[in-house]
Backbone as JSON Lines, residues from 0, in Angstrom:
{"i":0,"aa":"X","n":[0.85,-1.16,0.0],"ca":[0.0,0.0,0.0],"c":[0.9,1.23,0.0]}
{"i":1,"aa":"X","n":[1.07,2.35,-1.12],"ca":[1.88,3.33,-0.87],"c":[0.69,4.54,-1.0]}
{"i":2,"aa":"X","n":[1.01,4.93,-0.02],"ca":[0.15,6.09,-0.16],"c":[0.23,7.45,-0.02]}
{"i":3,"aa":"X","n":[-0.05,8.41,-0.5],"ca":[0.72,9.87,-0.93],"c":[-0.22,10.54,0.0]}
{"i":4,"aa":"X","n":[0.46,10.9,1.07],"ca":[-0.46,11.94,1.92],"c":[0.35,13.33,2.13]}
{"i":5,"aa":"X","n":[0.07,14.58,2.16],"ca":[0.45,15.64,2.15],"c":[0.93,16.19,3.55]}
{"i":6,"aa":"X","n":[1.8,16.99,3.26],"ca":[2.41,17.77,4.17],"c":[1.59,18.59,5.25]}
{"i":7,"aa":"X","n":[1.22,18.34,6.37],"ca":[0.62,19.42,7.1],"c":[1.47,20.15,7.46]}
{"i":8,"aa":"X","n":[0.95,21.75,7.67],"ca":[1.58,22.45,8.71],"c":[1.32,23.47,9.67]}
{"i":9,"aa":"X","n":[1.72,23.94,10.22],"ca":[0.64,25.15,11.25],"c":[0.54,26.02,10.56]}
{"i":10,"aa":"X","n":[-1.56,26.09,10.55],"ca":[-1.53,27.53,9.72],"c":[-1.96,28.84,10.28]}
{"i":11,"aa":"X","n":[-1.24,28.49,11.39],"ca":[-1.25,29.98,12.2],"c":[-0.28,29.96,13.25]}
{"i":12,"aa":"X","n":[0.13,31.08,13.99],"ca":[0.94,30.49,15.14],"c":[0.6,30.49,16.48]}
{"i":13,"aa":"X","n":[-1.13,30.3,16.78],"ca":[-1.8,30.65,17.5],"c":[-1.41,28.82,18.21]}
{"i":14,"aa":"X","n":[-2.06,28.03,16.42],"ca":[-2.13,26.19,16.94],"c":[-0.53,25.74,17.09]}
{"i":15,"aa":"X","n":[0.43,26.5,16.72],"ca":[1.77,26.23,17.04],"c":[1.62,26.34,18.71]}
{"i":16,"aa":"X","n":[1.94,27.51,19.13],"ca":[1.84,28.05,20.64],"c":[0.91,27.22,21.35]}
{"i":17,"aa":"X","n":[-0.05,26.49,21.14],"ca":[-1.13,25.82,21.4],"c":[-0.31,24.39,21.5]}
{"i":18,"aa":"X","n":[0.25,24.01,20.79],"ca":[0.75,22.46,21.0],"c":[2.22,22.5,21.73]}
{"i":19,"aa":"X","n":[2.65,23.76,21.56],"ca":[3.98,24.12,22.56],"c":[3.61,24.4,24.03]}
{"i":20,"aa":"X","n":[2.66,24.54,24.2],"ca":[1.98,25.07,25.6],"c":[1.69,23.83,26.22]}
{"i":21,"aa":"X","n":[1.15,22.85,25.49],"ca":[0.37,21.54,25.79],"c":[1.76,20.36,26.33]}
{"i":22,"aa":"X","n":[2.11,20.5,25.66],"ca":[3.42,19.69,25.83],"c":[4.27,20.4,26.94]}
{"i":23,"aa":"X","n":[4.43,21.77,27.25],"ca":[5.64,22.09,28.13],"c":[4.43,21.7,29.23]}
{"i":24,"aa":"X","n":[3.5,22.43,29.78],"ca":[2.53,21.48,30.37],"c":[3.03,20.18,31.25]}
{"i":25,"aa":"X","n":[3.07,19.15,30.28],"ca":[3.21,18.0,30.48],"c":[4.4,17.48,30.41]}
{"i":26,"aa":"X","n":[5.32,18.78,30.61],"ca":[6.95,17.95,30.47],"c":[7.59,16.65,31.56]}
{"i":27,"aa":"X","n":[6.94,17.17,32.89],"ca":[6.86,15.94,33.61],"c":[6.59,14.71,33.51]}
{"i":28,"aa":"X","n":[5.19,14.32,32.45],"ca":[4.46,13.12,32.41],"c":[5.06,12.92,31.38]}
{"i":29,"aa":"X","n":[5.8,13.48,30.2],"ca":[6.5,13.15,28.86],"c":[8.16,12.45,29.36]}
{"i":30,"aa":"X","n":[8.98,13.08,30.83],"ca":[10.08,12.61,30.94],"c":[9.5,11.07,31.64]}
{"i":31,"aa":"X","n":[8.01,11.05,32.38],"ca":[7.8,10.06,33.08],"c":[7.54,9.11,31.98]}
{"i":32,"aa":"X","n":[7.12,9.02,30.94],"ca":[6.93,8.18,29.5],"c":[8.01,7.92,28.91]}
{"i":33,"aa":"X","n":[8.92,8.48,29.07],"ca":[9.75,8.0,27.9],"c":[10.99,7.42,28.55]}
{"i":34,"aa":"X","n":[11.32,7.49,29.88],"ca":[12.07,6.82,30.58],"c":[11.35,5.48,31.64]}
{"i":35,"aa":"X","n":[9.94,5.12,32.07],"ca":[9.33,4.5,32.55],"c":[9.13,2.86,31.75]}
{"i":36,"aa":"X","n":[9.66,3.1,30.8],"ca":[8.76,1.84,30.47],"c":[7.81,1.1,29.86]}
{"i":37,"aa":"X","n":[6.87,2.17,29.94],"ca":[5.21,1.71,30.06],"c":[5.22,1.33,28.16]}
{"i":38,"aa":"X","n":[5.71,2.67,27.52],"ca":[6.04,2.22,26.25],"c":[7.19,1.84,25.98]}
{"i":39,"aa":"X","n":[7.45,0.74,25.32],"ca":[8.89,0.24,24.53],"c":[9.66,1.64,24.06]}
{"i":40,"aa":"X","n":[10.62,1.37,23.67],"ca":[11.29,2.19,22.67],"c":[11.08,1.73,21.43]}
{"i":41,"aa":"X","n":[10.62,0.57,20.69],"ca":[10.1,0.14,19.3],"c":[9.04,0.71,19.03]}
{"i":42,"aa":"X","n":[7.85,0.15,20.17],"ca":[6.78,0.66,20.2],"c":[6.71,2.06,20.06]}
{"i":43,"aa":"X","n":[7.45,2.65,20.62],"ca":[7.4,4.36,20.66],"c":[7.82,4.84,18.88]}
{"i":44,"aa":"X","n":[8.52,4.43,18.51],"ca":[9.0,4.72,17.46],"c":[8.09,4.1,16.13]}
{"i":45,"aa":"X","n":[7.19,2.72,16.16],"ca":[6.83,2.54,15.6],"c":[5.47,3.44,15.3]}
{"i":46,"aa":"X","n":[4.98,4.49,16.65],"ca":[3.68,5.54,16.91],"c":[4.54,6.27,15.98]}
{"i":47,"aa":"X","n":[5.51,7.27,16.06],"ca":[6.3,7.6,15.94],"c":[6.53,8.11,13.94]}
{"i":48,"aa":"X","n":[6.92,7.0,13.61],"ca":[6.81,6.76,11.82],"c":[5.61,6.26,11.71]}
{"i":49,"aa":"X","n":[4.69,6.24,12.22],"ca":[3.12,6.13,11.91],"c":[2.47,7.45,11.58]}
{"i":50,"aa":"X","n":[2.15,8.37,12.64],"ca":[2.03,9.96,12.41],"c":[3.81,10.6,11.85]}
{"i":51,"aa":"X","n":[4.27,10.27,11.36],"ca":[4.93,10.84,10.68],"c":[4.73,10.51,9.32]}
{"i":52,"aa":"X","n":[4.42,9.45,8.78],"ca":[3.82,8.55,7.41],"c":[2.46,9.56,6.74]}
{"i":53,"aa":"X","n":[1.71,10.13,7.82],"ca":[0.57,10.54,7.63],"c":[0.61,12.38,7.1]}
{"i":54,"aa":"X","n":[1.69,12.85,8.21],"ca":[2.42,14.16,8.12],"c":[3.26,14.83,7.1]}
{"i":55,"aa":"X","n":[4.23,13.58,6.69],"ca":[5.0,13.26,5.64],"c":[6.41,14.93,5.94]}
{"i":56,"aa":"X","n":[6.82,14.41,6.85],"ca":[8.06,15.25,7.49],"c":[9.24,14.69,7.1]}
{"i":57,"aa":"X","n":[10.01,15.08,6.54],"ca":[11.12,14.63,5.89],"c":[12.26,14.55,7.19]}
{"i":58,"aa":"X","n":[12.14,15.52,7.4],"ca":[13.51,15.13,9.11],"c":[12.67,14.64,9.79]}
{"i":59,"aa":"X","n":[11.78,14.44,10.25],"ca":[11.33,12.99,11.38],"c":[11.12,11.9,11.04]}
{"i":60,"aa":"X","n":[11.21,11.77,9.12],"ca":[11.41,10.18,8.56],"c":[12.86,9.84,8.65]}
{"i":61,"aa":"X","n":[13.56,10.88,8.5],"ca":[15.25,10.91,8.59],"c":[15.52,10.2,10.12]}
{"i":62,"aa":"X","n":[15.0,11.15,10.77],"ca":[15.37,10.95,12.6],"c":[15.11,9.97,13.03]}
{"i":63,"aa":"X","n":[13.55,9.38,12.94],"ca":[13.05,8.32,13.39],"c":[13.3,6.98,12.67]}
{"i":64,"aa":"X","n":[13.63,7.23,11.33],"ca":[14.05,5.63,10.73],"c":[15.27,5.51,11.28]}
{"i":65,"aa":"X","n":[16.08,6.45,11.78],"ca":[17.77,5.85,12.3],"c":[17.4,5.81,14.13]}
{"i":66,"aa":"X","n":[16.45,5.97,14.71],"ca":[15.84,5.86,15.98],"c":[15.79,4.32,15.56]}
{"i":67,"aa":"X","n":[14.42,4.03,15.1],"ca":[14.08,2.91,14.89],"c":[14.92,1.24,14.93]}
{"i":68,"aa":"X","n":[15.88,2.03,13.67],"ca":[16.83,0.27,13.51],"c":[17.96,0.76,14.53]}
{"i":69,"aa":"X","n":[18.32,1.54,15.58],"ca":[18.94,1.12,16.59],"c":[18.0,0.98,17.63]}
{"i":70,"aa":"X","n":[16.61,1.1,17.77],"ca":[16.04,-0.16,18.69],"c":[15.67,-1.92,18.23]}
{"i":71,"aa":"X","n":[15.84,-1.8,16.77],"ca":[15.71,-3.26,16.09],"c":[14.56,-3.66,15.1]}
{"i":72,"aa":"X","n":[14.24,-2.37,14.92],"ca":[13.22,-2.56,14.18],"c":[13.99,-2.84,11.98]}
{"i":73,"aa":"X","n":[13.54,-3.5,11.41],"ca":[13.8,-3.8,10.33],"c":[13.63,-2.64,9.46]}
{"i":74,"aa":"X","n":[14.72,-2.84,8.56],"ca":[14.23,-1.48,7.84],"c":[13.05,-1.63,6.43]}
{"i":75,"aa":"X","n":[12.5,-3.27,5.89],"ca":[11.06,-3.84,5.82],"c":[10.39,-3.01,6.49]}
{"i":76,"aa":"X","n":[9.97,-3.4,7.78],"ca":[9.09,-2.59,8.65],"c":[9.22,-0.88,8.4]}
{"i":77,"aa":"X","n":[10.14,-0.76,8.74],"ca":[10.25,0.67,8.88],"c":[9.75,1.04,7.48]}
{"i":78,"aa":"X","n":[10.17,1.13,6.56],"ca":[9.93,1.33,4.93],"c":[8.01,0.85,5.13]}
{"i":79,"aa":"X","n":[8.01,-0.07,5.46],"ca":[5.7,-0.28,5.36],"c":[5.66,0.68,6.3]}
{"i":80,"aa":"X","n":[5.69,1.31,7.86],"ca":[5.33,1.65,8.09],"c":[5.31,3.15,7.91]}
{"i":81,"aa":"X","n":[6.23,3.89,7.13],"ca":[6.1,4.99,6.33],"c":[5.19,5.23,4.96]}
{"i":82,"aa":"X","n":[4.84,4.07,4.28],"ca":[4.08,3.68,3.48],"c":[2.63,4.09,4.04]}
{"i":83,"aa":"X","n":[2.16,3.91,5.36],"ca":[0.83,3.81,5.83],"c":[0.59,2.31,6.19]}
{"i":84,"aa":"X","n":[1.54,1.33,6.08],"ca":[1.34,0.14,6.43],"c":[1.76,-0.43,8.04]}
{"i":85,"aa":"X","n":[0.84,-1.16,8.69],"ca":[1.18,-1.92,10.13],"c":[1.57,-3.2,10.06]}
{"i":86,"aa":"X","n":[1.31,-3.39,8.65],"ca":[1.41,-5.16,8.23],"c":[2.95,-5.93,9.2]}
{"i":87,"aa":"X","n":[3.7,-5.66,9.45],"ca":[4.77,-6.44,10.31],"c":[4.73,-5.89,11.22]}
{"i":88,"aa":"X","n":[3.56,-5.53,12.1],"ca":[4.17,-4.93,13.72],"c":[3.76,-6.03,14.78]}
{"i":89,"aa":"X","n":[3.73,-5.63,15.54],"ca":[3.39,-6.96,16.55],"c":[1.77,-6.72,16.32]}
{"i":90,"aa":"X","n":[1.07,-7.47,16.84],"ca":[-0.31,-7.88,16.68],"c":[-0.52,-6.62,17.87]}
{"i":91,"aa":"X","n":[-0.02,-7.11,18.89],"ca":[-0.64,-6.28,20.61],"c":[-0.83,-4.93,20.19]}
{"i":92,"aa":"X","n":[-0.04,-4.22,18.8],"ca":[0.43,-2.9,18.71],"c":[-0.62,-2.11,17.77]}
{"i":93,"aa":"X","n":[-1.42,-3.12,17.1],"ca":[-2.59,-2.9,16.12],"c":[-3.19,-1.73,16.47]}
{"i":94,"aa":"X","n":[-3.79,-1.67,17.75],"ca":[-4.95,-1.04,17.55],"c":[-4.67,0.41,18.32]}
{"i":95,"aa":"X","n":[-3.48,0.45,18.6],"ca":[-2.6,1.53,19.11],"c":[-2.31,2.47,17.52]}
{"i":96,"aa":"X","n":[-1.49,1.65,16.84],"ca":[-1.38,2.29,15.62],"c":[-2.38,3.0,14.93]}
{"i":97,"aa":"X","n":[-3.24,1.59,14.68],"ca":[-4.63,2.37,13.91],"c":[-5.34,3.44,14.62]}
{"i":98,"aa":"X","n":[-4.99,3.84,16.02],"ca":[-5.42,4.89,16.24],"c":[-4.78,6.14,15.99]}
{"i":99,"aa":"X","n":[-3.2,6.0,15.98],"ca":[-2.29,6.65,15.82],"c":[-2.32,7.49,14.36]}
{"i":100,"aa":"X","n":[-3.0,6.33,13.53],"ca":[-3.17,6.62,12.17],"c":[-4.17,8.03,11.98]}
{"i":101,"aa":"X","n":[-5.3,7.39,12.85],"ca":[-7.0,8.19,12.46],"c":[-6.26,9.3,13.5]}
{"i":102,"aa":"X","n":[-5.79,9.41,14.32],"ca":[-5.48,10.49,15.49],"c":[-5.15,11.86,14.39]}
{"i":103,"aa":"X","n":[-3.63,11.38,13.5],"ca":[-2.81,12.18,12.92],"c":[-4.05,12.84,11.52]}
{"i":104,"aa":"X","n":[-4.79,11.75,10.94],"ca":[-5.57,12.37,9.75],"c":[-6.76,13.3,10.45]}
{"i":105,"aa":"X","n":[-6.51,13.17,11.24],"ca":[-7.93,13.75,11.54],"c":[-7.56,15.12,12.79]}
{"i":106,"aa":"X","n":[-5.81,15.28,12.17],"ca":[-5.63,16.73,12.87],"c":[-5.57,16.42,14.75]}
{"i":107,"aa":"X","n":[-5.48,15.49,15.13],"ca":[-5.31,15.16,16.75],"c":[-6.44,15.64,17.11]}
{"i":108,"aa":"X","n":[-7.82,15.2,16.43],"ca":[-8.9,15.65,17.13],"c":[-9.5,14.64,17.01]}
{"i":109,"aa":"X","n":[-9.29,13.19,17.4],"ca":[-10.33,11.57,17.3],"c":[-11.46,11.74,18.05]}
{"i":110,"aa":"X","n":[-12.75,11.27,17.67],"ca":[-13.88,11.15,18.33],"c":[-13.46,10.21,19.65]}
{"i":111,"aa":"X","n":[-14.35,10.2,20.26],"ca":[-14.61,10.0,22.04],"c":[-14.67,8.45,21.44]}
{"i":112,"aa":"X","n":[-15.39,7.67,20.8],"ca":[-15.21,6.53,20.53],"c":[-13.79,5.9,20.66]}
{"i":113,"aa":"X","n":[-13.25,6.48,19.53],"ca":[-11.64,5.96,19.54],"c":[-10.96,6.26,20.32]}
{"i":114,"aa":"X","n":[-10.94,7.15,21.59],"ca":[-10.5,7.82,23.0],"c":[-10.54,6.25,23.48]}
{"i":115,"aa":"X","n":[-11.74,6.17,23.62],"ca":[-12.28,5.09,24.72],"c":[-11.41,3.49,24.17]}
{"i":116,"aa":"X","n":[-11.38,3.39,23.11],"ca":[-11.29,2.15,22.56],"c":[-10.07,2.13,22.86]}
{"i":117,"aa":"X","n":[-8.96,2.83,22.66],"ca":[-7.91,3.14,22.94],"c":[-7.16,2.34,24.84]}
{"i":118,"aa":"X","n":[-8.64,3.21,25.77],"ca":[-8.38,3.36,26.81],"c":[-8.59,1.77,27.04]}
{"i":119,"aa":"X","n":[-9.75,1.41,26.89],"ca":[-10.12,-0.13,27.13],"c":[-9.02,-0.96,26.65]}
{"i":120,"aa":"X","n":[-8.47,-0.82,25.34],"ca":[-7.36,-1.52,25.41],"c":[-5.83,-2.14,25.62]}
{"i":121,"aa":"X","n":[-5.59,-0.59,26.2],"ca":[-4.52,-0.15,26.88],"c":[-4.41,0.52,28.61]}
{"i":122,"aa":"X","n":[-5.72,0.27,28.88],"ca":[-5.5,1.3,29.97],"c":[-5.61,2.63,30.3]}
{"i":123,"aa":"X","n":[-5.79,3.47,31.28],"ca":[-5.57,4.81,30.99],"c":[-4.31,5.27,31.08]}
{"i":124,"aa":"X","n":[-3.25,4.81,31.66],"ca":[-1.8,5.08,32.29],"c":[-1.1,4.83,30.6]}
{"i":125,"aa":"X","n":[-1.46,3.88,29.91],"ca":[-1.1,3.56,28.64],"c":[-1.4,4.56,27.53]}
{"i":126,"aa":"X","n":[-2.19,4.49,27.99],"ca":[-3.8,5.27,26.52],"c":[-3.12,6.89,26.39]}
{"i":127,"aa":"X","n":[-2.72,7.32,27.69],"ca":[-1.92,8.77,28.36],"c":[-0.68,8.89,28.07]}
{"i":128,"aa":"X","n":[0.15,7.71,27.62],"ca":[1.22,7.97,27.27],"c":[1.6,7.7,25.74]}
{"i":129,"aa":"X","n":[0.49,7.39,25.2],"ca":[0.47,7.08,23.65],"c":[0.39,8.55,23.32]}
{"i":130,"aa":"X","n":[-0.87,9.05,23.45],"ca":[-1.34,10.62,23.45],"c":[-0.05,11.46,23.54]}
{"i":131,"aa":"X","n":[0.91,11.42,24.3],"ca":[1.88,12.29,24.3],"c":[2.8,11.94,23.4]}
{"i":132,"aa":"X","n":[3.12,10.74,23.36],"ca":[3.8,10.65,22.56],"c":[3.23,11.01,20.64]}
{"i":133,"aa":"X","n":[2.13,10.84,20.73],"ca":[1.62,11.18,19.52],"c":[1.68,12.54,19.36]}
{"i":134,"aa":"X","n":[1.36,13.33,20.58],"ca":[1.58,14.92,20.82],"c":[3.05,15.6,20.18]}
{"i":135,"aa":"X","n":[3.96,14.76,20.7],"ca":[5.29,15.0,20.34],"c":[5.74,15.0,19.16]}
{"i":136,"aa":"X","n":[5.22,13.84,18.29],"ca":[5.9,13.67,17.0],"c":[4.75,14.67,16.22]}
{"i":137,"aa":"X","n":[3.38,15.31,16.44],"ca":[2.79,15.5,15.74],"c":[3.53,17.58,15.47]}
{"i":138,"aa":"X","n":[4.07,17.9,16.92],"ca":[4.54,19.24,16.78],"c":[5.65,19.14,15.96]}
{"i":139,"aa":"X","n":[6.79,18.14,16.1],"ca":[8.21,17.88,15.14],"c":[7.99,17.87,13.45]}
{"i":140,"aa":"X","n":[6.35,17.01,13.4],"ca":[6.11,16.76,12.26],"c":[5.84,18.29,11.74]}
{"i":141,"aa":"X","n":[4.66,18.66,12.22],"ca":[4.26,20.0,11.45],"c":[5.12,21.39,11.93]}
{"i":142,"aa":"X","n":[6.26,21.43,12.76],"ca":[7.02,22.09,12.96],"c":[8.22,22.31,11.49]}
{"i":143,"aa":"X","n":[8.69,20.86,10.97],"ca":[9.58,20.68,10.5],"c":[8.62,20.76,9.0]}
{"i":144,"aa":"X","n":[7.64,20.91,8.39],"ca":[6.94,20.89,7.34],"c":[6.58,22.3,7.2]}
{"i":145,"aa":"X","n":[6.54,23.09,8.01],"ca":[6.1,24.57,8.11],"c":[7.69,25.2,7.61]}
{"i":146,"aa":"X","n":[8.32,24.96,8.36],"ca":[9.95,24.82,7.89],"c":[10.16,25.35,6.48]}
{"i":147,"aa":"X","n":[10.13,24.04,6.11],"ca":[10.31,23.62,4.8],"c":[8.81,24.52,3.83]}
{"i":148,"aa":"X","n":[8.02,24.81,4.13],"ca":[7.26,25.67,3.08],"c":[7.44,26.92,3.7]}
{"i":149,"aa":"X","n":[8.34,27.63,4.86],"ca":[8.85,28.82,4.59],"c":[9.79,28.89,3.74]}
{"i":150,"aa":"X","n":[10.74,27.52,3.46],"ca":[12.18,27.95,2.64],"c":[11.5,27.72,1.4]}
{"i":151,"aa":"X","n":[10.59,27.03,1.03],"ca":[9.57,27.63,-0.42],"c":[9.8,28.92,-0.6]}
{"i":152,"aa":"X","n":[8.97,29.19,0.16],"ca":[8.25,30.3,-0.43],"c":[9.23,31.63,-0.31]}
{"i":153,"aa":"X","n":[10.17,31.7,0.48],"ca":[11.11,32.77,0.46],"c":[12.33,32.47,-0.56]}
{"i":154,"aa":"X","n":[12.32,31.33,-0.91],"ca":[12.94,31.02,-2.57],"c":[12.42,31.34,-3.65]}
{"i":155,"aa":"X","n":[11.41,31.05,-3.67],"ca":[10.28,31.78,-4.59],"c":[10.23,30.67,-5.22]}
{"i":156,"aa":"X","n":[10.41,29.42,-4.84],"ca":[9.67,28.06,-5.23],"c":[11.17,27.21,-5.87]}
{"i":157,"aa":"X","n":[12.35,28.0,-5.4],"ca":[13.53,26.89,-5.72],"c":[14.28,25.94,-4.52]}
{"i":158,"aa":"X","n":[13.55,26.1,-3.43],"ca":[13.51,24.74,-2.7],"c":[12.26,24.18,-2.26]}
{"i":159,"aa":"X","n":[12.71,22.98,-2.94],"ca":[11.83,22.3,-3.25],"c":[11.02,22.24,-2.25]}
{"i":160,"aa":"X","n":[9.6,21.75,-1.86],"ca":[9.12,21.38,-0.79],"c":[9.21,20.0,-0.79]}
């Protein structure tokens, strides 16, 4: 499945400041996630090039595919899961992803359904640390894509987007 999804980016700097606010916020519960455990470091990375697949950020496909195969992930895998594909992840990780997926298309605003489904299948301590972590890659993503269509457009369209 290859699939061509477009570049988001902040189109204002109101929702920038807004996801920078949210996250410093939570810098506590983000150092408590990412050193705790609760998520792998595969797992994290596989959320990771999931909303980045969807974002289509060229330095967080850079960053995170060399993240990735020094936690062990294949670069098969890695390559589907930039594609939009979950097809080689662990089974347990399914329905984490596929939320990860609908989370990122749908702008980090998922209906209460997929909140919940999320929670039931992970927990809330889990479900809370997916969310941030999805939080994280989603500011890098459209941080680093906003980027790149300022050096557009102040080229006057000779770098490339």
């Amino acid at each position: 499945m290859n699939m061509k999804f477009r570049k988001r980016t902040y189109k204002n700097p109101w929702e920038f400041f807004k996801d920078l606010w949210l996250l410093t916020k939570n810098s506590g519960k983000i150092r408590k996630t990412m050193k705790s455990g609760i998520i792998s470091h595969e797992f994290r990375e596989r959320l990771m090039l999931t909303v980045t697949a969807v974002n289509g950020c060229k330095y967080c496909s850079y960053f995170h595919t060399k993240q990735a195969l020094k936690t062990g992930l294949t670069q098969e895998e890695i390559d589907l899961l930039l594609s939009g594909s979950i097809a080689n992840c662990p089974e347990d990780e399914n329905i984490a992803l596929i939320y990860a997926q609908y989370w990122a298309e749908s702008n980090a605003r998922p209906d209460s359904d997929a909140v919940d489904k999320l929670k039931e299948v992970y927990g809330d301590e889990k479900a809370q640390a997916i969310d941030l972590i999805l939080r994280m890659i989603r500011m890098g993503n459209l941080a680093g894509n906003t980027w790149d269509y300022l050096l557009y457009r102040i080229s006057f369209g000779k770098l490339d987007r």
